[in-house]
ChimeraX commands (.cxc) that place a marker at each C-alpha (Angstrom):
marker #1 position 0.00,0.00,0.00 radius 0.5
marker #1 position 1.36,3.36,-0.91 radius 0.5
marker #1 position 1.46,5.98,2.09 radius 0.5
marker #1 position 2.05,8.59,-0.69 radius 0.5
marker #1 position -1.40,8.17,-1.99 radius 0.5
marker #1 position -4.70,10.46,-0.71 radius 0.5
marker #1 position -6.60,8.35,1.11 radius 0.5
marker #1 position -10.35,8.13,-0.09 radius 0.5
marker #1 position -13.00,9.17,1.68 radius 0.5
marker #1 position -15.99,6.71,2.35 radius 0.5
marker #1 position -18.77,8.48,1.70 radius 0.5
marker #1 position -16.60,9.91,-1.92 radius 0.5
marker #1 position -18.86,8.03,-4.14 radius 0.5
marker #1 position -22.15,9.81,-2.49 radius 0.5
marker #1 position -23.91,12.46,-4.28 radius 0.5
marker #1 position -24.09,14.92,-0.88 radius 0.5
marker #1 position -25.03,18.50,-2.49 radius 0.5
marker #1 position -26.36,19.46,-5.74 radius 0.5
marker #1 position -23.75,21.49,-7.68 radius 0.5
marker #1 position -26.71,23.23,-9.47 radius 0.5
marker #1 position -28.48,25.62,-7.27 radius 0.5
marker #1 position -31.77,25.60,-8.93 radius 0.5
marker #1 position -32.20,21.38,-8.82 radius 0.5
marker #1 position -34.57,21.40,-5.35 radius 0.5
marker #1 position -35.35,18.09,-3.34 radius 0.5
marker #1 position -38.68,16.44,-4.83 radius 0.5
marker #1 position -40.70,15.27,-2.05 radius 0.5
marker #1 position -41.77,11.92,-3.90 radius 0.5
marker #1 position -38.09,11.23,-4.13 radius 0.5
marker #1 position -37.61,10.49,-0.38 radius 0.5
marker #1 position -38.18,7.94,1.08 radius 0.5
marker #1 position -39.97,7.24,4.59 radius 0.5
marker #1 position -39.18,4.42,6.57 radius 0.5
marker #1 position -41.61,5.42,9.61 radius 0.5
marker #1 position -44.63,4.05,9.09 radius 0.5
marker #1 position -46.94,5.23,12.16 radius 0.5
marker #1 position -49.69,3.31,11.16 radius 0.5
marker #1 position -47.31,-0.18,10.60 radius 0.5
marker #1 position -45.75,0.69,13.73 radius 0.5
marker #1 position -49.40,0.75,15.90 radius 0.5
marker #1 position -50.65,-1.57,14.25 radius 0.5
marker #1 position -48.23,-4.37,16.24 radius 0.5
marker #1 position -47.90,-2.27,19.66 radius 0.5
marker #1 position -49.54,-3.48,22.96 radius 0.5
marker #1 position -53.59,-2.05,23.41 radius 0.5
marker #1 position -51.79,0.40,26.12 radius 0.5
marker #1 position -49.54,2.10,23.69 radius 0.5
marker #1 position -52.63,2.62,21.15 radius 0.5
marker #1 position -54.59,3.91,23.83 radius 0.5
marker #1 position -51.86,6.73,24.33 radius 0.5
marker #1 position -52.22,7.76,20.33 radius 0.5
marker #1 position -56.00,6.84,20.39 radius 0.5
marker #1 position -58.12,10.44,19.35 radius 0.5
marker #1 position -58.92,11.71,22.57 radius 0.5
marker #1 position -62.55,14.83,23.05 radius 0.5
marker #1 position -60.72,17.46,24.39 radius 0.5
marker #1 position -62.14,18.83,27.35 radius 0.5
marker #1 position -62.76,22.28,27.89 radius 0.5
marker #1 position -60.93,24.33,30.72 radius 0.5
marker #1 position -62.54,24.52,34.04 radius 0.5
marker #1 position -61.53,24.32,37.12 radius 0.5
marker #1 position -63.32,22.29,39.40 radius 0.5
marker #1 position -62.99,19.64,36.67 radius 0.5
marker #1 position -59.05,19.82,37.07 radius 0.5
marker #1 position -59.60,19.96,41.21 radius 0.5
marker #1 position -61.81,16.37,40.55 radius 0.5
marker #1 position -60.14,14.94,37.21 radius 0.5
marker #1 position -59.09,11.39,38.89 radius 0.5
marker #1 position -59.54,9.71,41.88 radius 0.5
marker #1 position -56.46,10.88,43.91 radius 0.5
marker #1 position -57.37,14.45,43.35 radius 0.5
marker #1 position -61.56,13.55,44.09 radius 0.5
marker #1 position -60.05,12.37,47.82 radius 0.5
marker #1 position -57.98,15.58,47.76 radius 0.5
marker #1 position -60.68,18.00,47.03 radius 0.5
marker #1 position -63.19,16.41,49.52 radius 0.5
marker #1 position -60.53,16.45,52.61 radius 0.5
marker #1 position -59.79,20.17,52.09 radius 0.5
marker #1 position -63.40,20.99,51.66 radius 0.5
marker #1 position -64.25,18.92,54.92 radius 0.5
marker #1 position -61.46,20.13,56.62 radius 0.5
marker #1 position -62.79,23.65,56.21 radius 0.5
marker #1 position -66.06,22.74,56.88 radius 0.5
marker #1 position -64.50,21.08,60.59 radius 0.5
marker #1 position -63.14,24.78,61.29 radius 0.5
marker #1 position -65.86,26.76,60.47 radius 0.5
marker #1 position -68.01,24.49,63.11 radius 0.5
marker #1 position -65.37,24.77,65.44 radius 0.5
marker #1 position -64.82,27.79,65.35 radius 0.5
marker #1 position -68.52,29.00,65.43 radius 0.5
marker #1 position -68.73,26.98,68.59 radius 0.5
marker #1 position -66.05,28.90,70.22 radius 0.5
marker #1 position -62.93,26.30,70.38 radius 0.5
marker #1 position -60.63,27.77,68.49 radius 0.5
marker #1 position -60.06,31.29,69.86 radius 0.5
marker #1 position -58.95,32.39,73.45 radius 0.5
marker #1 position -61.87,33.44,74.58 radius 0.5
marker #1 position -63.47,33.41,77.85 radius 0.5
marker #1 position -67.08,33.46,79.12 radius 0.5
marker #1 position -68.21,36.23,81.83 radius 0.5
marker #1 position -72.03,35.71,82.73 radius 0.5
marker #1 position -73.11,35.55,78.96 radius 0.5
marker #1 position -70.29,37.58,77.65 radius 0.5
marker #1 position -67.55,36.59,75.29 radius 0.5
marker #1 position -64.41,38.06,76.68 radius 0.5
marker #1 position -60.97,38.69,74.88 radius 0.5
marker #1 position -58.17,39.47,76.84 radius 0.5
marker #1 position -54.65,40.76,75.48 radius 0.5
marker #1 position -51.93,42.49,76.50 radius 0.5
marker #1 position -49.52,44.78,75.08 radius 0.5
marker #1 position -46.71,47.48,75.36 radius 0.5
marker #1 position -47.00,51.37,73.68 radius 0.5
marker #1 position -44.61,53.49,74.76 radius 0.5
marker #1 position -43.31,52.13,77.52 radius 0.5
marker #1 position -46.65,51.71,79.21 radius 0.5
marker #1 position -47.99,48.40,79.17 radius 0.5
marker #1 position -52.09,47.64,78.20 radius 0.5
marker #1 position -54.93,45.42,78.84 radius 0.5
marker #1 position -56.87,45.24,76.54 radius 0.5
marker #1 position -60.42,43.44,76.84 radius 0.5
marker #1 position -62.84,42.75,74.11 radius 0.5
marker #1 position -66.61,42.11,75.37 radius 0.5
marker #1 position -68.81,40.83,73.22 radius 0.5
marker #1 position -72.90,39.84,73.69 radius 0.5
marker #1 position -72.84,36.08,73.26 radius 0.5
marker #1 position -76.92,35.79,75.10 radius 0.5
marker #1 position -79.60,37.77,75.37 radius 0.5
marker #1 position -79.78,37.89,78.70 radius 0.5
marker #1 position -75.99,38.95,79.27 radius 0.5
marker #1 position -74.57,40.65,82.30 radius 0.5
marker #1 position -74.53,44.34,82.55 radius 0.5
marker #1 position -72.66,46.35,85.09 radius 0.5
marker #1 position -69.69,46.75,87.12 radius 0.5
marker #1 position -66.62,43.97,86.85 radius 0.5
marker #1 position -63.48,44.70,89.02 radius 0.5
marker #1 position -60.32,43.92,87.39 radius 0.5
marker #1 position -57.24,42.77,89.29 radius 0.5
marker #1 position -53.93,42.70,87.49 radius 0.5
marker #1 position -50.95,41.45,89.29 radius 0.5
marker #1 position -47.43,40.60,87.67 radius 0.5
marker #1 position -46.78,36.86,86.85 radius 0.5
marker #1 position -43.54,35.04,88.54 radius 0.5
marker #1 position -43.29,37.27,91.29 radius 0.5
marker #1 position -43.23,35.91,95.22 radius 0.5
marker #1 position -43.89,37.66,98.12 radius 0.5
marker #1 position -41.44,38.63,100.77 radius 0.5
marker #1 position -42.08,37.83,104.24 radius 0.5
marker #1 position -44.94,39.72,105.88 radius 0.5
marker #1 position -45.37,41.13,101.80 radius 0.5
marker #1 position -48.44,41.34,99.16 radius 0.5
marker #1 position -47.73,40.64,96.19 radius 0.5
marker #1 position -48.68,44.21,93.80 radius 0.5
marker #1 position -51.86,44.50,93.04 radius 0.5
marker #1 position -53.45,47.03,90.69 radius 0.5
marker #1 position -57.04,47.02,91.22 radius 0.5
marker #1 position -59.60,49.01,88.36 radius 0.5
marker #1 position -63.73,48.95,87.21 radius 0.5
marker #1 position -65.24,48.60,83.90 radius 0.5
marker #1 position -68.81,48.92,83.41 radius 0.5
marker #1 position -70.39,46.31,81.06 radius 0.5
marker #1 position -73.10,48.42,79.02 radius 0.5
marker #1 position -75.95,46.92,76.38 radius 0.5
marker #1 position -74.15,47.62,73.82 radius 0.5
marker #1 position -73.09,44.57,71.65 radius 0.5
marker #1 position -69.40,44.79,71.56 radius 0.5
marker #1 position -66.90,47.28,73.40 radius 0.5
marker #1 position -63.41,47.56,73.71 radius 0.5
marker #1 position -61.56,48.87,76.98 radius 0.5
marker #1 position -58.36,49.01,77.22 radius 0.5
marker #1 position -56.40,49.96,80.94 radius 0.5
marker #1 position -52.72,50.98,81.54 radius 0.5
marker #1 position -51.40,48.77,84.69 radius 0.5
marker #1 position -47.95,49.58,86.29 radius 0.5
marker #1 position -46.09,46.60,85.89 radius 0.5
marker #1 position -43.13,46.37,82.91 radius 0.5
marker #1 position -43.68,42.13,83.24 radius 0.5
marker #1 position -43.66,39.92,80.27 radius 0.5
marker #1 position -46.68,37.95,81.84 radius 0.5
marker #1 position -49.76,39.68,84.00 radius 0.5
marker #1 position -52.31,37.61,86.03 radius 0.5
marker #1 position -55.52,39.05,85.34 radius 0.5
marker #1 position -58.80,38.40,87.70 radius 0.5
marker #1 position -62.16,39.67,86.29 radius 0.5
marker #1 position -64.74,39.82,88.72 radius 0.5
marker #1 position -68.82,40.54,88.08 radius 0.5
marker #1 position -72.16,40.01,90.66 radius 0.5
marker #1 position -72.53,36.57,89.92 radius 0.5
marker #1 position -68.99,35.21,88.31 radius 0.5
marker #1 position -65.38,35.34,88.45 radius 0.5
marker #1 position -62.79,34.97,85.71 radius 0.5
marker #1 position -59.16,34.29,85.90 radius 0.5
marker #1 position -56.12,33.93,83.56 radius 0.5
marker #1 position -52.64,34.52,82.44 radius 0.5
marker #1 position -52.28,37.11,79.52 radius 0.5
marker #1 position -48.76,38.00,78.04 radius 0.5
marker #1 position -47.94,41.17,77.40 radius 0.5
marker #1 position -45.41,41.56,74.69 radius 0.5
marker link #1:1,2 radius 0.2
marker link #1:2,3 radius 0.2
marker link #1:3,4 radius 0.2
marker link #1:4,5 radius 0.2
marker link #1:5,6 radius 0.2
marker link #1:6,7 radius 0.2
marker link #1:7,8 radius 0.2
marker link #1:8,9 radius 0.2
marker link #1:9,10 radius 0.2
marker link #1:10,11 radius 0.2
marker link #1:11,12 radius 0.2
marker link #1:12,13 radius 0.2
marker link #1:13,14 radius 0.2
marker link #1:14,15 radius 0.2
marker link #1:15,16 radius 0.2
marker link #1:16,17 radius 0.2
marker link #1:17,18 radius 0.2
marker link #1:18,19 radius 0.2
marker link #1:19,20 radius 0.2
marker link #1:20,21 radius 0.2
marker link #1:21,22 radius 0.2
marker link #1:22,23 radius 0.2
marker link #1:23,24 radius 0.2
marker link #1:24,25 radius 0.2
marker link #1:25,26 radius 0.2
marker link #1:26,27 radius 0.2
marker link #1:27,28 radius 0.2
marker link #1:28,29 radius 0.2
marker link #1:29,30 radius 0.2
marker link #1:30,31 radius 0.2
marker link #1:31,32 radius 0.2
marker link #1:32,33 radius 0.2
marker link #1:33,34 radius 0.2
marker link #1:34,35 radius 0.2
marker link #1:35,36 radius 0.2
marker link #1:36,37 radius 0.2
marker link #1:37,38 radius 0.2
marker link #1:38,39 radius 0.2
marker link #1:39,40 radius 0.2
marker link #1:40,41 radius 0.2
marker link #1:41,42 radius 0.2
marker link #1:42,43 radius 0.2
marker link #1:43,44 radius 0.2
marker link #1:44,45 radius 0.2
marker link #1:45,46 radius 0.2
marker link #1:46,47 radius 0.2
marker link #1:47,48 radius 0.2
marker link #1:48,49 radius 0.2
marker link #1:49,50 radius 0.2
marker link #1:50,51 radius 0.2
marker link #1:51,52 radius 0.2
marker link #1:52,53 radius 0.2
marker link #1:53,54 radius 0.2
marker link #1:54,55 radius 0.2
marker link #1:55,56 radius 0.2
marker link #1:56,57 radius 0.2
marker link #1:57,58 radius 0.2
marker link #1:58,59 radius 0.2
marker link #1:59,60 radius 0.2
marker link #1:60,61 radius 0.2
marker link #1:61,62 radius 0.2
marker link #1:62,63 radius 0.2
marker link #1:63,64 radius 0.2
marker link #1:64,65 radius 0.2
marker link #1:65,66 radius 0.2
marker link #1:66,67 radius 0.2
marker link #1:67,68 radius 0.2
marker link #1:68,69 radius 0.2
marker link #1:69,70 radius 0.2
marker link #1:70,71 radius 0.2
marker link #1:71,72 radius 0.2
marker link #1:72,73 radius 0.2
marker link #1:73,74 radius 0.2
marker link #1:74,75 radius 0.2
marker link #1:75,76 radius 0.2
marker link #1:76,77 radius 0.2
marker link #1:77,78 radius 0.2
marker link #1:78,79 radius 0.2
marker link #1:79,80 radius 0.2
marker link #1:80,81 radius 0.2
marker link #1:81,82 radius 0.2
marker link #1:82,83 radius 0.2
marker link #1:83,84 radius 0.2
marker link #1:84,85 radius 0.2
marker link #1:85,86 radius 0.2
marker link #1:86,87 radius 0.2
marker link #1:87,88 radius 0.2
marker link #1:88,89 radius 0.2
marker link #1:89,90 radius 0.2
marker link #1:90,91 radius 0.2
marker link #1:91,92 radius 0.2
marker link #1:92,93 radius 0.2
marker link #1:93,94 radius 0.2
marker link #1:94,95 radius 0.2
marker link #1:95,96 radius 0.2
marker link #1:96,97 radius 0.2
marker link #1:97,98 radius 0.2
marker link #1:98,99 radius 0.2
marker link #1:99,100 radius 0.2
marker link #1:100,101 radius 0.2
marker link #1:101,102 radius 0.2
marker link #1:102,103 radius 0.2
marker link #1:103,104 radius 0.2
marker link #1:104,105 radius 0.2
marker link #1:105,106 radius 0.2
marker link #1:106,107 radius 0.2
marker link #1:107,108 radius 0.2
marker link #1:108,109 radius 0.2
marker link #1:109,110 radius 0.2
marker link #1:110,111 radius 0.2
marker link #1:111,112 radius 0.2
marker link #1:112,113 radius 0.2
marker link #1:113,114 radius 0.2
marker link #1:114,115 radius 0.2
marker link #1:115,116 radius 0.2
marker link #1:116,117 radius 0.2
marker link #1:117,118 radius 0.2
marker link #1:118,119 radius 0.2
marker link #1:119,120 radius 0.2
marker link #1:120,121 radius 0.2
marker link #1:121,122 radius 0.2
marker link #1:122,123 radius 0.2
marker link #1:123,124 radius 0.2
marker link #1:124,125 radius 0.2
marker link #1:125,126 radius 0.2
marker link #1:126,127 radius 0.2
marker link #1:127,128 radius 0.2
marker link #1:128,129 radius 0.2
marker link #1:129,130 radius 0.2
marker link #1:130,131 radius 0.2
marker link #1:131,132 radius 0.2
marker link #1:132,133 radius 0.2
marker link #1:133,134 radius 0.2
marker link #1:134,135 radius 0.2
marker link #1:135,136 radius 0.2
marker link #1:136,137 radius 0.2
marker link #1:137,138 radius 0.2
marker link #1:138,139 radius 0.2
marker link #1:139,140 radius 0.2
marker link #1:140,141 radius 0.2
marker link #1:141,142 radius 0.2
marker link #1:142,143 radius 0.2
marker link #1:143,144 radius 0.2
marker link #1:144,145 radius 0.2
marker link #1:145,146 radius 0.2
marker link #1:146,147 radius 0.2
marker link #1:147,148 radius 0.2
marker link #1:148,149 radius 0.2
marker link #1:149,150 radius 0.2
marker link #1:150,151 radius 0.2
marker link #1:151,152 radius 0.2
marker link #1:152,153 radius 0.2
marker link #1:153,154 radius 0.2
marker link #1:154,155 radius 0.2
marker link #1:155,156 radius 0.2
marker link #1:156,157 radius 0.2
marker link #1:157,158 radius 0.2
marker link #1:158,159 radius 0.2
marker link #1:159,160 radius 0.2
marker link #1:160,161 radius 0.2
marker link #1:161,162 radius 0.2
marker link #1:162,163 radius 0.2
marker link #1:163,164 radius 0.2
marker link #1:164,165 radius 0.2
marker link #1:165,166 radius 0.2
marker link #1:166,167 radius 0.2
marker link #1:167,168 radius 0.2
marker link #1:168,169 radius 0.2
marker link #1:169,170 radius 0.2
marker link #1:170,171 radius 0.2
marker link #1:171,172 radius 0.2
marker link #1:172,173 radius 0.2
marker link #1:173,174 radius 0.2
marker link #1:174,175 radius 0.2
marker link #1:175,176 radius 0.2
marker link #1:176,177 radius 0.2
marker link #1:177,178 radius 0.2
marker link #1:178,179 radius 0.2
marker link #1:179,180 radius 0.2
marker link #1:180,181 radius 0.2
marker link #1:181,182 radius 0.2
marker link #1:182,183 radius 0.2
marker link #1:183,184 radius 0.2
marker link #1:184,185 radius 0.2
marker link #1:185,186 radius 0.2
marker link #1:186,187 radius 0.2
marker link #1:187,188 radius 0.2
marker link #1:188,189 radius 0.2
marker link #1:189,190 radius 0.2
marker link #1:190,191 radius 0.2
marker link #1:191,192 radius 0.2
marker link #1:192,193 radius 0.2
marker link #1:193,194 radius 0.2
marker link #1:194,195 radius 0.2
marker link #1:195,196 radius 0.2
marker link #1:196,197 radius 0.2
view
């Protein structure tokens, strides 16, 4: 074998561009060897199902939420879920509320300014709610008495009205993180732990 001589190229005897620029590809020259048809025709029922024609559905969007059965669980768990809430709530176990002689009571604390608030939320839960004076007794959390000592006491009145809800809100002395709170009417007494930051 001469290494002097070009070596030939493979493909050298293949046609691969036209040298005249105006001779375009003819379409019924080519040749297809995918067949779709040929190829479904010998493919498992699962694959023709895939390619089968298919009635497209038009967008919605509780159709999507229910399509198949996974999302149809999905759907009905949130909407029952919700459903638990709203019951529970309405019935009054969710919030941190408290009940004063037919009055729904809210109780929070907080710190403007350097002066620290109770705030109380009343609200008419029965027709035949209380009306009136209630004491209020505030007394910092975590403290102890020394010996022969009261623990600090601030002592204030509210007056319940008719009206269906009312805010009042009272500046106590105390700088603590945590305030005992006593709320005292005729006929019932109410105690609790409220922080106040």
């Amino acid at each position: 074998m001469d290494e002097t001589a070009p070596v030939k190229r493979p493909n050298a005897d293949y046609e691969l561009s036209y040298p005249d620029k105006n001779n375009k590809i003819n379409p019924e020259n080519l040749t297809f060897h995918y067949n779709r048809e040929r190829r479904l025709a010998n493919a498992p029922q699962s694959v023709k199902d895939l390619y089968a024609e298919k009635k497209k559905s038009r967008f919605g969007l509780f159709g999507s939420l229910v399509a198949d059965k996974p999302r149809r669980v999905l759907f009905f768990m949130i909407i029952l879920l919700c459903a638990l809430i709203f019951i529970l709530n309405a019935l009054g176990f969710l919030d941190n509320a408290y009940m004063l002689d037919g009055n729904k009571i809210e109780i929070s604390g907080t710190i403007y300014e350097g002066t620290t608030y109770v705030v109380i939320k009343k609200t008419v839960r029965i027709t035949d709610s209380y009306t009136g004076a209630v004491d209020i007794a505030v007394s910092p959390a975590g403290q102890t008495a020394d010996a022969g000592d009261q623990l600090p006491v601030f002592y204030h009145r509210i007056f319940f009205s008719m009206n269906y809800e009312e805010v009042y809100r009272v500046a106590v002395p105390y700088d603590s993180p945590e305030l005992l709170i006593v709320l005292q009417s005729d006929k019932d007494t109410l105690q609790m732990k409220v922080n106040s930051l």
